[in-house]
VOGU-3710 file (C-alpha; in Angstrom, 3 decimals, decimal comma):
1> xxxxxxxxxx> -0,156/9,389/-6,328  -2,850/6,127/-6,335  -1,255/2,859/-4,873  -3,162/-0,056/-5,422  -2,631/-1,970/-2,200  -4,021/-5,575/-0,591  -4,897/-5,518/3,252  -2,454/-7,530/5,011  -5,471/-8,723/7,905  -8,480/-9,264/5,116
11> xxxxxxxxxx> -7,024/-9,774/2,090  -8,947/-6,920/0,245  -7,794/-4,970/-2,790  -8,199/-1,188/-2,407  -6,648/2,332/-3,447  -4,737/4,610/-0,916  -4,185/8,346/-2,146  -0,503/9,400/-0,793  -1,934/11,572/2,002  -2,976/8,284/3,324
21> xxxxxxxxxx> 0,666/6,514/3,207  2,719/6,934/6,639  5,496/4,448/5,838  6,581/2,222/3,552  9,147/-0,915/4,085  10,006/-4,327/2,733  9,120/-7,550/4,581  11,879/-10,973/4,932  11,047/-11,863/1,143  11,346/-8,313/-0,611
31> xxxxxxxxxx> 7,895/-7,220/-1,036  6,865/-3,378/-0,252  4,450/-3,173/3,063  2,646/0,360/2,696  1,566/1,520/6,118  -1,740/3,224/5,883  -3,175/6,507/8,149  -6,128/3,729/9,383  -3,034/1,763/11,255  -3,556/-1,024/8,366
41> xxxxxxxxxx> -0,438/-2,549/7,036  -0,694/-3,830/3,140  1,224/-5,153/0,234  1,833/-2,890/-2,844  0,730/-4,147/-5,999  3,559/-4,157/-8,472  3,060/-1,732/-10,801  0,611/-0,375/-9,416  1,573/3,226/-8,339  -0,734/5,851/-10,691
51> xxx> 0,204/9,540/-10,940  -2,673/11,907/-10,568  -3,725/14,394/-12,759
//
């Protein structure tokens, strides 16, 4: 799985693969924070999770 993600600390847009998720949770107002492997923390993109082939 792709999730298409924006960096919490600079604001970036990016793509993390699933082997790069540790955790996911949902912040005071409902939106999913995705924990990355590189200690980052970022908000999901709604609809935004791809299925490899």
């Amino acid at each position: 799985m792709k999730y298409h993600v924006i960096s919490l600390r600079m604001g970036c847009l990016t793509t993390l693969l699933h082997t790069e998720v540790n955790d996911m949770d949902f912040d005071t107002e409902g939106r999913v924070i995705v924990y990355g492997t590189d200690n980052e923390a970022y908000y999901l993109l709604t609809d935004s999770v791809q299925m490899e082939d």
